[in-house]
PDB file of N, CA, C and O in Angstrom:
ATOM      1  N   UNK A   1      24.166  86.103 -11.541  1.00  0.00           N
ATOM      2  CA  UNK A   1      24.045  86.135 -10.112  1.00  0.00           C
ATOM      3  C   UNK A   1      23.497  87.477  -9.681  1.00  0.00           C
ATOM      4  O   UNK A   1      24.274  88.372  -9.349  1.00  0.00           O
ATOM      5  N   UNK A   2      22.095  87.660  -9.674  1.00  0.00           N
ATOM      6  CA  UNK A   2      21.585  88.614  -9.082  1.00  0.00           C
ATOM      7  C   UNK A   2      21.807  88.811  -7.554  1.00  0.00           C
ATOM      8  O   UNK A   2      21.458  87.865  -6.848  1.00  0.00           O
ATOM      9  N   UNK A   3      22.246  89.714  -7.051  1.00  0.00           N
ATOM     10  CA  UNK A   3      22.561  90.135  -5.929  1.00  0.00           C
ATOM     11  C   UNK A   3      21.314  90.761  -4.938  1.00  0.00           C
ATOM     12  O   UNK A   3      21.065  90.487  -3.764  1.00  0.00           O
ATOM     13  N   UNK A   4      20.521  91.860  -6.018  1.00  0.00           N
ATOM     14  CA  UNK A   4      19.363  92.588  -5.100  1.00  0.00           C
ATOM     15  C   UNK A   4      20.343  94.010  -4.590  1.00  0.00           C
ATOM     16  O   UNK A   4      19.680  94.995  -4.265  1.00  0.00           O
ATOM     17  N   UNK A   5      21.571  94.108  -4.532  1.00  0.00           N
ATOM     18  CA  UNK A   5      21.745  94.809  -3.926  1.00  0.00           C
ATOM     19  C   UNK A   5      22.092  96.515  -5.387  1.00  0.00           C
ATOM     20  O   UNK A   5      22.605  96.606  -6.503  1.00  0.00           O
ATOM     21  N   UNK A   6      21.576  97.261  -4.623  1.00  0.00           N
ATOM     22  CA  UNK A   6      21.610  98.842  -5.339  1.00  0.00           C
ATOM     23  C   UNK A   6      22.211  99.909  -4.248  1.00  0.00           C
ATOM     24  O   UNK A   6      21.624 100.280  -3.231  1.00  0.00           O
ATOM     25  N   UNK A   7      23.460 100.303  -4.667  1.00  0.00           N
ATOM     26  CA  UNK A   7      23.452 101.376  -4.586  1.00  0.00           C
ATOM     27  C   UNK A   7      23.206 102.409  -5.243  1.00  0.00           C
ATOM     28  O   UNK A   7      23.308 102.452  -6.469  1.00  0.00           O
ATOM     29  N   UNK A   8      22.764 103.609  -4.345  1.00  0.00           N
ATOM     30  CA  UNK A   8      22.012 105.334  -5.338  1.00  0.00           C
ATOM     31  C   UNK A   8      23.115 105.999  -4.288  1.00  0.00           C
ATOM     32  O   UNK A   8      23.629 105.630  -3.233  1.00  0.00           O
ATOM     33  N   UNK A   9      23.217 107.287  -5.216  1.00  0.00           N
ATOM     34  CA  UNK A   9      24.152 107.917  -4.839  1.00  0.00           C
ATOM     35  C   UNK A   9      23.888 108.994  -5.390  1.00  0.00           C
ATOM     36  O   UNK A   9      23.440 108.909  -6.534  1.00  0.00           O
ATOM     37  N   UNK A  10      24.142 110.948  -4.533  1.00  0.00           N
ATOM     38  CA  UNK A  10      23.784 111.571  -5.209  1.00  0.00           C
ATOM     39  C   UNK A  10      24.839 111.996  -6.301  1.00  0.00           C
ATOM     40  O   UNK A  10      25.894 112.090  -5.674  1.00  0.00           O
ATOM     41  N   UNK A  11      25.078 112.297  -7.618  1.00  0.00           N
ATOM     42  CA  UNK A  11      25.635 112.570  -8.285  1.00  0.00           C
ATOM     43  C   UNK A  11      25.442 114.162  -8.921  1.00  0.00           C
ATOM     44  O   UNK A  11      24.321 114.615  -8.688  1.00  0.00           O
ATOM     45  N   UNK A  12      26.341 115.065  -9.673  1.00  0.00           N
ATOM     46  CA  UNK A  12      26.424 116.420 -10.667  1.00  0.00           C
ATOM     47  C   UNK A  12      26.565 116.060 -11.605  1.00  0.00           C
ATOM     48  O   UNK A  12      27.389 115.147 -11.542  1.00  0.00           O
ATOM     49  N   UNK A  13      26.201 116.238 -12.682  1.00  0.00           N
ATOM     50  CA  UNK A  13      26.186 116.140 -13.867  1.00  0.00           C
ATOM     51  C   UNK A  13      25.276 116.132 -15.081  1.00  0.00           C
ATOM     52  O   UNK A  13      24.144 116.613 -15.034  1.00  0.00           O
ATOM     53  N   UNK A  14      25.640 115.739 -15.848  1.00  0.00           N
ATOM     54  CA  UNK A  14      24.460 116.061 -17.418  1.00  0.00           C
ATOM     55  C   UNK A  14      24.974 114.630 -17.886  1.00  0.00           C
ATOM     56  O   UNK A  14      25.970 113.973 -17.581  1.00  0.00           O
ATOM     57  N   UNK A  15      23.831 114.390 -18.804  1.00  0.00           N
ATOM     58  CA  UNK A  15      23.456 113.138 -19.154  1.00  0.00           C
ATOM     59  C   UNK A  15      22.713 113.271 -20.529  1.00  0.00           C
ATOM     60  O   UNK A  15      22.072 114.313 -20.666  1.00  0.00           O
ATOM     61  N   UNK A  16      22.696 112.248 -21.721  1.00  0.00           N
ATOM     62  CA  UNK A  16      22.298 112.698 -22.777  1.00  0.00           C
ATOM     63  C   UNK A  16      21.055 111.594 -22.815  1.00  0.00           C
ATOM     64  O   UNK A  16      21.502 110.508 -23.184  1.00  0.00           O
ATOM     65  N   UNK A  17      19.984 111.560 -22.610  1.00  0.00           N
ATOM     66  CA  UNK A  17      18.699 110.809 -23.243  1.00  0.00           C
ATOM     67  C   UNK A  17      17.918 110.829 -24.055  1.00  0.00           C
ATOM     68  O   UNK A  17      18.074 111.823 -24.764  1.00  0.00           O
ATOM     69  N   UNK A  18      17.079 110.200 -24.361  1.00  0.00           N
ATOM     70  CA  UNK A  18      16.317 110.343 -25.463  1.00  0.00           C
ATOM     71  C   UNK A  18      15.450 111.683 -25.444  1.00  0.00           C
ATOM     72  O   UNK A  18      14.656 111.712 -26.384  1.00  0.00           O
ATOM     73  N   UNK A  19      15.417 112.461 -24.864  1.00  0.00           N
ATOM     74  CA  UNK A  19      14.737 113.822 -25.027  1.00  0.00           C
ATOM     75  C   UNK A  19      16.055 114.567 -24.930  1.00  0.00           C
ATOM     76  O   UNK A  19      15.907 115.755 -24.641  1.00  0.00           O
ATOM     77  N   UNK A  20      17.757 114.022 -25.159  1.00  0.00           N
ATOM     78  CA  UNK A  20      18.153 115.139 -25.041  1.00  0.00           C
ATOM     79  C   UNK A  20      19.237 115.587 -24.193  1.00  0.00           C
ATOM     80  O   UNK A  20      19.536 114.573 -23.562  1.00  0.00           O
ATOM     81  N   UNK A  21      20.111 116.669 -23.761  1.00  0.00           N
ATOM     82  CA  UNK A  21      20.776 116.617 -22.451  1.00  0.00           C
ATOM     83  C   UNK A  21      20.089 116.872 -21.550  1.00  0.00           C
ATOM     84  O   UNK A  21      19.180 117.677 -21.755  1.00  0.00           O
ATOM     85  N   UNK A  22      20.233 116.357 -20.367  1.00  0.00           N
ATOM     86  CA  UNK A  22      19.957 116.690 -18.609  1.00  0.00           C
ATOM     87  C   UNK A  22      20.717 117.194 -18.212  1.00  0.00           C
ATOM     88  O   UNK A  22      21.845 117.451 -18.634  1.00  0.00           O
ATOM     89  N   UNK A  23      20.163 117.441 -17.237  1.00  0.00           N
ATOM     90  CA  UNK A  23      21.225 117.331 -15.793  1.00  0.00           C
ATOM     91  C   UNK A  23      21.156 116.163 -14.850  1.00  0.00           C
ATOM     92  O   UNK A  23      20.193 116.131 -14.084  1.00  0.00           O
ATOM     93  N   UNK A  24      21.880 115.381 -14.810  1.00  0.00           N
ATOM     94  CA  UNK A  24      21.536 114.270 -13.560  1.00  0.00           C
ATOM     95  C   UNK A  24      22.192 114.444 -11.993  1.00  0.00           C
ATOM     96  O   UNK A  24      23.167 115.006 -11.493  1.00  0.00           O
ATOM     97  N   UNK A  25      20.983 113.565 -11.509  1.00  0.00           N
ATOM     98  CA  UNK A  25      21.539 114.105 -10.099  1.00  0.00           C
ATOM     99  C   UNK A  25      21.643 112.786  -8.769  1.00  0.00           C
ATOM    100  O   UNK A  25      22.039 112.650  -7.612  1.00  0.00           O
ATOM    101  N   UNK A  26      21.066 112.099  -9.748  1.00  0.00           N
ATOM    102  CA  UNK A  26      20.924 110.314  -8.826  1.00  0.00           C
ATOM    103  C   UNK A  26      21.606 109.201  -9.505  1.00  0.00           C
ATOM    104  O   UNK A  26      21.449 109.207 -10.726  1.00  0.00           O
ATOM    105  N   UNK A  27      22.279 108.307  -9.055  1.00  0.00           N
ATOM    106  CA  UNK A  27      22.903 107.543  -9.899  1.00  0.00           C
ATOM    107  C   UNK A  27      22.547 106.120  -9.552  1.00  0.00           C
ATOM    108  O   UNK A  27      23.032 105.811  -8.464  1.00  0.00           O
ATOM    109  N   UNK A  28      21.910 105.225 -10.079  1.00  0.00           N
ATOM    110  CA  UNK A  28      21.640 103.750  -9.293  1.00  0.00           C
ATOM    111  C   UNK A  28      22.753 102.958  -9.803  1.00  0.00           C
ATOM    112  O   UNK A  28      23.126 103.451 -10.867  1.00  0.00           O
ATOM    113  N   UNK A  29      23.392 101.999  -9.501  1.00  0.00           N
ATOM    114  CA  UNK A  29      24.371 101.160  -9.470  1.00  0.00           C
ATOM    115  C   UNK A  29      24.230  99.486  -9.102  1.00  0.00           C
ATOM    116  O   UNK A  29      24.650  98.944  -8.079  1.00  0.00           O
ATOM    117  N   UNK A  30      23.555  98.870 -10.182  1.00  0.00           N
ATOM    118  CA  UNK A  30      23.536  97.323  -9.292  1.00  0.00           C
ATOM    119  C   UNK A  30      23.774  96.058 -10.459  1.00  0.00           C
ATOM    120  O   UNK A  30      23.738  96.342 -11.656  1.00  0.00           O
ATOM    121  N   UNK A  31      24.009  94.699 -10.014  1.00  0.00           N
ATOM    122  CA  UNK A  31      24.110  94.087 -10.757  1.00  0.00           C
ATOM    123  C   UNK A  31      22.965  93.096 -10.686  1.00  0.00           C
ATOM    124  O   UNK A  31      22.497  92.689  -9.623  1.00  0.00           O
ATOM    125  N   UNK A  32      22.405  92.614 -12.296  1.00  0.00           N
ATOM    126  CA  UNK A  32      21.345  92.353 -12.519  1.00  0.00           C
ATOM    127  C   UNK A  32      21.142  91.354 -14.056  1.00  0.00           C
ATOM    128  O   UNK A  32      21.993  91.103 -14.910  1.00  0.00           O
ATOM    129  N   UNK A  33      20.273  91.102 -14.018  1.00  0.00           N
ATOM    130  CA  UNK A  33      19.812  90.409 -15.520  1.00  0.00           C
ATOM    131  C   UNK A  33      19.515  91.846 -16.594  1.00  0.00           C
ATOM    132  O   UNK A  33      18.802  92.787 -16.246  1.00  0.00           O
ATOM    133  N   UNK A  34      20.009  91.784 -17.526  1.00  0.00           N
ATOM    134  CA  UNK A  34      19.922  92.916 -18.618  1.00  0.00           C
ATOM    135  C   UNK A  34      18.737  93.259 -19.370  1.00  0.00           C
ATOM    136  O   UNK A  34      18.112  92.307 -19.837  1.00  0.00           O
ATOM    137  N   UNK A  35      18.280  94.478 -19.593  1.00  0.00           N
ATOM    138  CA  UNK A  35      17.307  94.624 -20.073  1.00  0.00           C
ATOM    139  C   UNK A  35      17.708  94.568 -22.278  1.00  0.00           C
ATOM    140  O   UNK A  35      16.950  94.271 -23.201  1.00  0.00           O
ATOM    141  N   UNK A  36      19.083  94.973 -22.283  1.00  0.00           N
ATOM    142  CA  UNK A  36      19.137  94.760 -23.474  1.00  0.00           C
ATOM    143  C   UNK A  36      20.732  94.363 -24.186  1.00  0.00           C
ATOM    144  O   UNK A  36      21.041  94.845 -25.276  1.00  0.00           O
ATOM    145  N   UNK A  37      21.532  93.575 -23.539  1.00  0.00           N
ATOM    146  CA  UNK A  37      22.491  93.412 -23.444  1.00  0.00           C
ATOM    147  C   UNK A  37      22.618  91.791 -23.325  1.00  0.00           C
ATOM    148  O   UNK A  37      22.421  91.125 -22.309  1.00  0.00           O
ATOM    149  N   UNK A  38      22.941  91.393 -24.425  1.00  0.00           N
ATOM    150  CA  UNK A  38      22.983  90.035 -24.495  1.00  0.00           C
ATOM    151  C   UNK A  38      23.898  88.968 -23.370  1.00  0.00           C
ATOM    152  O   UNK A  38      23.721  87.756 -23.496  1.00  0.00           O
ATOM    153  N   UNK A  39      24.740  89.411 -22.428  1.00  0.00           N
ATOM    154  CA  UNK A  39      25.020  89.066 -21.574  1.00  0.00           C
ATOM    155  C   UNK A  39      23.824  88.551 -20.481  1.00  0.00           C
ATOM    156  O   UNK A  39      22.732  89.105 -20.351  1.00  0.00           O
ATOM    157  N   UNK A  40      24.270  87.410 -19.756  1.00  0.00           N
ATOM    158  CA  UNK A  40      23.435  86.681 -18.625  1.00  0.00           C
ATOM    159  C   UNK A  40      23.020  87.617 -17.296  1.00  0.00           C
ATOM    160  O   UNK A  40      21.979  87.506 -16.648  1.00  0.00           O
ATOM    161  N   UNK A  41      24.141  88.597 -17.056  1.00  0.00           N
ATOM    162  CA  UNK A  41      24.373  89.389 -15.761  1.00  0.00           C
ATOM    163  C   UNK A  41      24.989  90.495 -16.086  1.00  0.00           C
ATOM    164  O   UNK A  41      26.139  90.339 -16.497  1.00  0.00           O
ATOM    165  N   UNK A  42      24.508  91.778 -16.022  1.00  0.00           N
ATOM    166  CA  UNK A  42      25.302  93.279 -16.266  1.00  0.00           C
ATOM    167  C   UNK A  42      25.553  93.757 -14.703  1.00  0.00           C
ATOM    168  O   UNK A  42      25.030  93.363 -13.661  1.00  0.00           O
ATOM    169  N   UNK A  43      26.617  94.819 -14.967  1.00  0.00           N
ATOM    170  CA  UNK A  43      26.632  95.802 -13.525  1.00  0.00           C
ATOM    171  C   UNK A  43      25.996  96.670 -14.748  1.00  0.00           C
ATOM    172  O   UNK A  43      26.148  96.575 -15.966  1.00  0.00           O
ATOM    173  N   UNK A  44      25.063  97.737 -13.775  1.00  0.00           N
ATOM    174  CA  UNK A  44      23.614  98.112 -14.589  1.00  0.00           C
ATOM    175  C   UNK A  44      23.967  99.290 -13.721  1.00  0.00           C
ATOM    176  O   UNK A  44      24.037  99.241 -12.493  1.00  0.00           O
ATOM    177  N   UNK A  45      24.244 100.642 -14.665  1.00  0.00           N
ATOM    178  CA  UNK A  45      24.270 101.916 -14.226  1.00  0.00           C
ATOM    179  C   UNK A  45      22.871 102.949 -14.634  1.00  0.00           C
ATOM    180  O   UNK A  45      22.590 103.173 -15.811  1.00  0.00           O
ATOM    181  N   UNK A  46      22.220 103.412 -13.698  1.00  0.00           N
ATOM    182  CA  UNK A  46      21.170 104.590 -14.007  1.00  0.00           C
ATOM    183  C   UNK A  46      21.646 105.598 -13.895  1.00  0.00           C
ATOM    184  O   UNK A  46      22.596 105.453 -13.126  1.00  0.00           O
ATOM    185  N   UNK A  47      21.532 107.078 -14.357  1.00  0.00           N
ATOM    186  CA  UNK A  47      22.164 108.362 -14.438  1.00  0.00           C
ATOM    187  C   UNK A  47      20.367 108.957 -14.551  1.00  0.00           C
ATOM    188  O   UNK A  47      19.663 108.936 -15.560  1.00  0.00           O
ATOM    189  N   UNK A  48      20.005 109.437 -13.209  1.00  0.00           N
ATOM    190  CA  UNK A  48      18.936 109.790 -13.061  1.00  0.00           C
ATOM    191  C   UNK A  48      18.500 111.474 -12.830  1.00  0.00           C
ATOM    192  O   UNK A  48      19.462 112.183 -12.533  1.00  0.00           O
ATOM    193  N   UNK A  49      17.485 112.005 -12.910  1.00  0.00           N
ATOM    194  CA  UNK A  49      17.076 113.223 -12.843  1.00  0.00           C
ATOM    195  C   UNK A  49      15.188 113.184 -12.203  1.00  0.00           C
ATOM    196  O   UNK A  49      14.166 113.660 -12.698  1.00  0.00           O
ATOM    197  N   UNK A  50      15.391 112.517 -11.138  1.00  0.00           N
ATOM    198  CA  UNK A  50      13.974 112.023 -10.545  1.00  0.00           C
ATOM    199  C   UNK A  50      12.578 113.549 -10.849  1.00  0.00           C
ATOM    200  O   UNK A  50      11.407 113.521 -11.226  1.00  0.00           O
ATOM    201  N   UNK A  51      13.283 114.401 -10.543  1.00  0.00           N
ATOM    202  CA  UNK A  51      12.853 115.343 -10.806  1.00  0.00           C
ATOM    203  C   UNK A  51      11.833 115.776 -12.153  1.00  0.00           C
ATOM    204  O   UNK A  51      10.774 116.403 -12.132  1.00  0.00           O
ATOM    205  N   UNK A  52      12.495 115.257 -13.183  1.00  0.00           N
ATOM    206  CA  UNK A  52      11.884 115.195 -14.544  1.00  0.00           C
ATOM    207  C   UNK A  52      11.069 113.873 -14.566  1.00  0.00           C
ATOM    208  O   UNK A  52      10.503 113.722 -15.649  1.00  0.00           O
ATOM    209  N   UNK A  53      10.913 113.156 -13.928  1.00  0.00           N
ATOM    210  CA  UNK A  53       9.988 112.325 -14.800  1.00  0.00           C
ATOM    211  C   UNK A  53      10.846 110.472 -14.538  1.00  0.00           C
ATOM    212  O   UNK A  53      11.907 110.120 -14.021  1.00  0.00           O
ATOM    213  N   UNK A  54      10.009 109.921 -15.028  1.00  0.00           N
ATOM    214  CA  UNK A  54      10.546 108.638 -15.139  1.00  0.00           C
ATOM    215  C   UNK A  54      11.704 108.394 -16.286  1.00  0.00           C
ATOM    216  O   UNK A  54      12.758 107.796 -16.068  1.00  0.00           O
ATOM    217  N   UNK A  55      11.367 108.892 -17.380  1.00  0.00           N
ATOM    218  CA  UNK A  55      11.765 109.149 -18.723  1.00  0.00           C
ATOM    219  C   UNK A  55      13.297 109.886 -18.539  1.00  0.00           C
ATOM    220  O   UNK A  55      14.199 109.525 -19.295  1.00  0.00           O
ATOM    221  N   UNK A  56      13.489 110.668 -17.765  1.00  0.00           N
ATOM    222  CA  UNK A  56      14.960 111.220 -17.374  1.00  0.00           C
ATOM    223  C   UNK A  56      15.666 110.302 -17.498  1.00  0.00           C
ATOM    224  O   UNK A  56      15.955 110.152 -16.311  1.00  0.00           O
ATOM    225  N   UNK A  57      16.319 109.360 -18.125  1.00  0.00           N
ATOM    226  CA  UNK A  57      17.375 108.596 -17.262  1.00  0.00           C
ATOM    227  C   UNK A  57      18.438 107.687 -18.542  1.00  0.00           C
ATOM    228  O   UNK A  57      18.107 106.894 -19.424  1.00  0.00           O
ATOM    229  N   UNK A  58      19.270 108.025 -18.294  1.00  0.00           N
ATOM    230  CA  UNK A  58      20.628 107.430 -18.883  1.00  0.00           C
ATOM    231  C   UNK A  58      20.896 106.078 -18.392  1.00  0.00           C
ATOM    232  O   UNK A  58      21.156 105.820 -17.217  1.00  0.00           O
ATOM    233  N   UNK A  59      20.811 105.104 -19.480  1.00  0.00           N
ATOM    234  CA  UNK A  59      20.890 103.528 -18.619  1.00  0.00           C
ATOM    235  C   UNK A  59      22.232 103.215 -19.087  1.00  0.00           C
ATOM    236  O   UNK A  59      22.868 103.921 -19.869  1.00  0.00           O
ATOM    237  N   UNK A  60      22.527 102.414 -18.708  1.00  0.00           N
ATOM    238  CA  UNK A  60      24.547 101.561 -19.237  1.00  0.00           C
ATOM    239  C   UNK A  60      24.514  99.923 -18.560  1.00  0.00           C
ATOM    240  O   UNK A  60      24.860  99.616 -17.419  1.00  0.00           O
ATOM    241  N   UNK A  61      24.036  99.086 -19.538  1.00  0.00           N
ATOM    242  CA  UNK A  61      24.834  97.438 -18.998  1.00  0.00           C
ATOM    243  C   UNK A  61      25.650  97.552 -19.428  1.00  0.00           C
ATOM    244  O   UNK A  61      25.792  98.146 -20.497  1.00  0.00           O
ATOM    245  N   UNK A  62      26.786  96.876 -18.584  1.00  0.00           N
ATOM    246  CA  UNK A  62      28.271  96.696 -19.157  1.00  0.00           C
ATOM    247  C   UNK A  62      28.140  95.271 -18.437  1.00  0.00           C
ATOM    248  O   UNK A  62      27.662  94.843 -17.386  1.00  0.00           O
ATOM    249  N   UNK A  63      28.841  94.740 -19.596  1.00  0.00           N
ATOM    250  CA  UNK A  63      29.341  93.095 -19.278  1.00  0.00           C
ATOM    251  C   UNK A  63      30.406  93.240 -17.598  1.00  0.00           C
ATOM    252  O   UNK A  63      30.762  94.366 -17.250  1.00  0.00           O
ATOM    253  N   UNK A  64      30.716  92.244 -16.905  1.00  0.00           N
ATOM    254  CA  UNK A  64      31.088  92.606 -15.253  1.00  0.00           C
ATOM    255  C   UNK A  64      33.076  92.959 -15.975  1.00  0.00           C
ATOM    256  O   UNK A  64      33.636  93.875 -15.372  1.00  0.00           O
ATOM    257  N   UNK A  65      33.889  92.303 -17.059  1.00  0.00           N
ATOM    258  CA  UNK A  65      34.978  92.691 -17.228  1.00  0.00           C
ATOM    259  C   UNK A  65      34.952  94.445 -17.620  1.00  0.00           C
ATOM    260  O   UNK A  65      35.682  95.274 -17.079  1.00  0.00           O
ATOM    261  N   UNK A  66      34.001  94.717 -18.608  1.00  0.00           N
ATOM    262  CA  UNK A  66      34.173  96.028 -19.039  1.00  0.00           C
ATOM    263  C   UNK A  66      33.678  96.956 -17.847  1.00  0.00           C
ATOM    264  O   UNK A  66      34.295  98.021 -17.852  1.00  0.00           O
ATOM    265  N   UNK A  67      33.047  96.888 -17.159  1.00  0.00           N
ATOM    266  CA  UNK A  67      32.850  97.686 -15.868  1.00  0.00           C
ATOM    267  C   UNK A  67      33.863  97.710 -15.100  1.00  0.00           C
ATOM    268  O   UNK A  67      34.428  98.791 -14.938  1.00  0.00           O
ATOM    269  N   UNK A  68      34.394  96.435 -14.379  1.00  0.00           N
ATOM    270  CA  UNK A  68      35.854  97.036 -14.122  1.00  0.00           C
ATOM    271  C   UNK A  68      37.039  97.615 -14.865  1.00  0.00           C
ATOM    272  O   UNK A  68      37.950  98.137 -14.223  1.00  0.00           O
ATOM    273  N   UNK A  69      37.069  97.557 -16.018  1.00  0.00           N
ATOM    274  CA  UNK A  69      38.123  98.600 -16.835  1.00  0.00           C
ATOM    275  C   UNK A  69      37.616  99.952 -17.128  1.00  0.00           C
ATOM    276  O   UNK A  69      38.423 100.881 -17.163  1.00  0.00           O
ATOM    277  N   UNK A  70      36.391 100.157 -17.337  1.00  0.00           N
ATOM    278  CA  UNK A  70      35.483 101.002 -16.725  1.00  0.00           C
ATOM    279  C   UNK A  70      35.998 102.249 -15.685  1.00  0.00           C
ATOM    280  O   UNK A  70      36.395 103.413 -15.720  1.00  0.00           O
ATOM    281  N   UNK A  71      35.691 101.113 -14.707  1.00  0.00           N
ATOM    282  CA  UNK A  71      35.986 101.345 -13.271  1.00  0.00           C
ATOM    283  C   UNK A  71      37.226 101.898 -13.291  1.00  0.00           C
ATOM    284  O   UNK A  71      37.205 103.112 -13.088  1.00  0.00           O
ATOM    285  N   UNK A  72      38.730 101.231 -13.537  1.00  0.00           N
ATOM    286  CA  UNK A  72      39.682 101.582 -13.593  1.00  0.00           C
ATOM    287  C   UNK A  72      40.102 102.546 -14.383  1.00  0.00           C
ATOM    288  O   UNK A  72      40.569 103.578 -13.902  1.00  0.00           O
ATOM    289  N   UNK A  73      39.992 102.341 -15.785  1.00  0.00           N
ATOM    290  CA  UNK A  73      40.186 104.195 -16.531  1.00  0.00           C
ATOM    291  C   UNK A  73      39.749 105.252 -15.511  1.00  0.00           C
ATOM    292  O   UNK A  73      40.394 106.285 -15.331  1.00  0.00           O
ATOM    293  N   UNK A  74      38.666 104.959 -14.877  1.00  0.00           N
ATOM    294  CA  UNK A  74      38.043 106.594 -14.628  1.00  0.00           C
ATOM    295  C   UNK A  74      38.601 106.941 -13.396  1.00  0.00           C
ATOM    296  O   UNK A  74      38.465 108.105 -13.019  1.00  0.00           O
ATOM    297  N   UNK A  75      39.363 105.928 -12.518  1.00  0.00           N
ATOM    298  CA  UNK A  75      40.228 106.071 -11.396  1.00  0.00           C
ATOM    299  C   UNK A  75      41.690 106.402 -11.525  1.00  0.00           C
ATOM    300  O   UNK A  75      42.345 106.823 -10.572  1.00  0.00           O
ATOM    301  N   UNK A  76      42.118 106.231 -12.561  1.00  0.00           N
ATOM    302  CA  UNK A  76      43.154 106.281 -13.143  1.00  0.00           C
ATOM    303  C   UNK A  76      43.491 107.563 -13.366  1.00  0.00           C
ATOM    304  O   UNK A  76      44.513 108.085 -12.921  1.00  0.00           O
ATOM    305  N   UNK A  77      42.366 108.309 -14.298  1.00  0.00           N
ATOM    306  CA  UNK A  77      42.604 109.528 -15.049  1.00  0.00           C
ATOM    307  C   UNK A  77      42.093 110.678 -13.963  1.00  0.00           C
ATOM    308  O   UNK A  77      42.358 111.816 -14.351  1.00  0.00           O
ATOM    309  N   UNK A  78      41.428 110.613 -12.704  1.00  0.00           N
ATOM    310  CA  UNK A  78      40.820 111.238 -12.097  1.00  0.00           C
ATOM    311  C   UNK A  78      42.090 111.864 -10.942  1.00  0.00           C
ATOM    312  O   UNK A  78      42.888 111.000 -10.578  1.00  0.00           O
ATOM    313  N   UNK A  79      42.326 113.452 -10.303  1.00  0.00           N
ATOM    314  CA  UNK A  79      43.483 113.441  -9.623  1.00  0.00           C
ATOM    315  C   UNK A  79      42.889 112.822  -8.385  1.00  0.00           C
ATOM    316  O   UNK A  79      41.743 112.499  -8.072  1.00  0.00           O
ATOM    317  N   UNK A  80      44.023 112.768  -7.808  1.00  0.00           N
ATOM    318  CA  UNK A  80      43.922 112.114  -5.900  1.00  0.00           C
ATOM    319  C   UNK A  80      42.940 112.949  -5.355  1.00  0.00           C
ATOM    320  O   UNK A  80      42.012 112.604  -4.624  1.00  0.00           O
ATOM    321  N   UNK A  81      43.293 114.430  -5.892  1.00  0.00           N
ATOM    322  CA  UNK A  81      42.150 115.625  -4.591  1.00  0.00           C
ATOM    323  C   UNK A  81      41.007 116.002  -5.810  1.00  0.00           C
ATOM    324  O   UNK A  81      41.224 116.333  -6.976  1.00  0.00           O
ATOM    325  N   UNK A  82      39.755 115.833  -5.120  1.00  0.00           N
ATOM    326  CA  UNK A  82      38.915 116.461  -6.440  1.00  0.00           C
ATOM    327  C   UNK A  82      38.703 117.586  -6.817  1.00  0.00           C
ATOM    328  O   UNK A  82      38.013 118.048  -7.725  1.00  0.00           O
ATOM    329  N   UNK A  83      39.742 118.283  -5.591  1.00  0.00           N
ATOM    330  CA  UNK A  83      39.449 120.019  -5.971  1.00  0.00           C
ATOM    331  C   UNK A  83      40.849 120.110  -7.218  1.00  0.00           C
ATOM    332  O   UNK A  83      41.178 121.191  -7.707  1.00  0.00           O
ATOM    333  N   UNK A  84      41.091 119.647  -7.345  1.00  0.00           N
ATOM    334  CA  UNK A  84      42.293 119.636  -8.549  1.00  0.00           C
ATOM    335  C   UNK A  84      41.559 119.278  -9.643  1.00  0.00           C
ATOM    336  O   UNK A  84      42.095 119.567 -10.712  1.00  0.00           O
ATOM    337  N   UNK A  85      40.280 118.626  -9.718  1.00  0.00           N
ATOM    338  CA  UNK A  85      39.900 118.589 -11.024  1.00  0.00           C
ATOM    339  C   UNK A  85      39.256 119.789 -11.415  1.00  0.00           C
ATOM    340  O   UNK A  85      39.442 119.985 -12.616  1.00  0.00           O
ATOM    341  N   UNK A  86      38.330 120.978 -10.687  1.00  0.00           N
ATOM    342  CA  UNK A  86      37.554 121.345 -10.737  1.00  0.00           C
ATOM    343  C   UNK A  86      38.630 122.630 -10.396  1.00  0.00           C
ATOM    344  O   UNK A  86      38.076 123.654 -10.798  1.00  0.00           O
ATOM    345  N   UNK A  87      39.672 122.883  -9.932  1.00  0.00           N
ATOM    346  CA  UNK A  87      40.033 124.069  -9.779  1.00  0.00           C
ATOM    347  C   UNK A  87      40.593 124.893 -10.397  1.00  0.00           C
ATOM    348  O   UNK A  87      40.785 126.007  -9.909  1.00  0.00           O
TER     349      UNK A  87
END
């Protein structure tokens, strides 16, 4: 069930691609038909660095269960205030 719908979002961070680590700074978010993921429908994460090039970019299909556990570990382990992670 393709939706069409994407969210981008700006994101901090580093990212490892085929040239390597980045820094990423855009993140696309949508669900879609897979480019290499034998599943019918992925939630389809980009970890982008528009800046560098097309070639910048960290891809992730996750089947729609493992994205929400996904989802949940990283909400889980993350504190309530984000200056507590970083402080």
């Amino acid at each position: 069930m393709c939706t069409y719908l994407t969210m981008r979002l700006e994101v901090a961070g580093s990212g490892k691609g085929a040239a390597g680590w980045m820094r990423v700074t855009t993140a696309s978010v949508y669900l879609d038909h897979p480019a290499h993921a034998p599943d019918d429908h992925t939630l389809n994460v980009d970890l982008l660095n528009p800046d560098l090039g097309p070639a910048a970019r960290v891809a992730l299909e996750l089947e729609p269960r493992s994205a929400r556990q996904l989802a949940e570990a990283i909400l889980a382990l993350l504190p309530d205030e984000p200056e507590a992670a970083t402080g």
